[in-house]
C-alpha positions as CSV (number, residue, x, y, z in Angstrom):
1,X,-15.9,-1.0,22.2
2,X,-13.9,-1.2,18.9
3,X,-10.6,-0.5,18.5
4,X,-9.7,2.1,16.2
5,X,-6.3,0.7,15.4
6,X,-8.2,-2.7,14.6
7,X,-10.9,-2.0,12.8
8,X,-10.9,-4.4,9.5
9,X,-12.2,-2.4,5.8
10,X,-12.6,-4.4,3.1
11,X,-13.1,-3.1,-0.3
12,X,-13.6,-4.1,-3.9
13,X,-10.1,-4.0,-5.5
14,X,-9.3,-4.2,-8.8
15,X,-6.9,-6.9,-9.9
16,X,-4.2,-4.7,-10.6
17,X,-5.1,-3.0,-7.3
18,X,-4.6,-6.1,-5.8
19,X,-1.6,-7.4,-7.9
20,X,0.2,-3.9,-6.8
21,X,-0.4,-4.9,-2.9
22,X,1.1,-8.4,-3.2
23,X,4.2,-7.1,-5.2
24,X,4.6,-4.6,-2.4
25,X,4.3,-6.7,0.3
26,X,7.3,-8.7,-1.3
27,X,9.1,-5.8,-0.9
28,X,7.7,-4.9,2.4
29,X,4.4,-5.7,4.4
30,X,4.5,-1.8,5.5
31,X,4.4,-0.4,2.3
32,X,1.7,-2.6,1.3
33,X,-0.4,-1.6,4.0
34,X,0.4,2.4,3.3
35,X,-0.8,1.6,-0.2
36,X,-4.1,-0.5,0.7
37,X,-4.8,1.9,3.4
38,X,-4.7,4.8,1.4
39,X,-7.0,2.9,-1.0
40,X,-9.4,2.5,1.6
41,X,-9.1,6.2,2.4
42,X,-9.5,7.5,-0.5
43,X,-13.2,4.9,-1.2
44,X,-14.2,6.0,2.2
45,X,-17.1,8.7,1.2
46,X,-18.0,9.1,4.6
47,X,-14.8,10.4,5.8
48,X,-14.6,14.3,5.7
49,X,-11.3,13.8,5.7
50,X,-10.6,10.3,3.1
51,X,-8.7,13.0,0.6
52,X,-6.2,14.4,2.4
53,X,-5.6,10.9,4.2
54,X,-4.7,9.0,0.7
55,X,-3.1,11.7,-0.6
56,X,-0.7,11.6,2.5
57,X,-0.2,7.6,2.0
58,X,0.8,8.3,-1.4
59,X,3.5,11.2,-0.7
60,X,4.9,9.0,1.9
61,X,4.9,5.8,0.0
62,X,8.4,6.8,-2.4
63,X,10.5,7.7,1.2
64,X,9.2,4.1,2.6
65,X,10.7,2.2,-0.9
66,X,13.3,4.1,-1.1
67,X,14.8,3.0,2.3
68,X,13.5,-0.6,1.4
69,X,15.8,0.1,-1.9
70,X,18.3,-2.7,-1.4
71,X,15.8,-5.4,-2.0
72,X,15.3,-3.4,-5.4
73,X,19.0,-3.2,-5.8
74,X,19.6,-7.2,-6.0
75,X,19.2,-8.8,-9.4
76,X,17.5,-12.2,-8.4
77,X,15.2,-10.7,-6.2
78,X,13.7,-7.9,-8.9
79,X,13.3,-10.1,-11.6
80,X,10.6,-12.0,-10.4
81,X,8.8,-8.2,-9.4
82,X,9.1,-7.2,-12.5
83,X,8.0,-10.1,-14.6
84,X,5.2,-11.3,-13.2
């Protein structure tokens, strides 16, 4: 029986799709999932239900970086965010 709090999506990102997830997961691995599971909401047409899901990991998404603001909030750290 699968697990539904293992069950593995993939989906076709695009690269700034992808780029977005890998900046965030510098910041923190949490917020990149919320992101790139509210991606895969939001492609899964099947789901009744994909709409409200995605929208929900996008409202929540601000309150997660905002508490993960001190990594923002050092110099050396952002730079590198910012300019790539």
């Amino acid at each position: 029986m699968l697990d539904p709090q293992r069950v593995e999506v993939r989906i076709f990102l695009r690269k700034e799709q992808g780029v977005l997830i890998e900046q965030l997961r510098r910041l923190s691995a949490e917020i990149a999932d919320m992101y790139y599971g509210g991606l895969c909401s939001f492609g899964d047409e099947k789901n009744p239900f994909r709409l409200p899901l995605a929208a929900q990991s996008s409202r929540k998404m601000p309150e997660h970086i905002s508490e993960a603001k001190p990594a923002w909030e050092k110099r050396d750290q952002c730079r590198p965010l910012l300019n790539e």
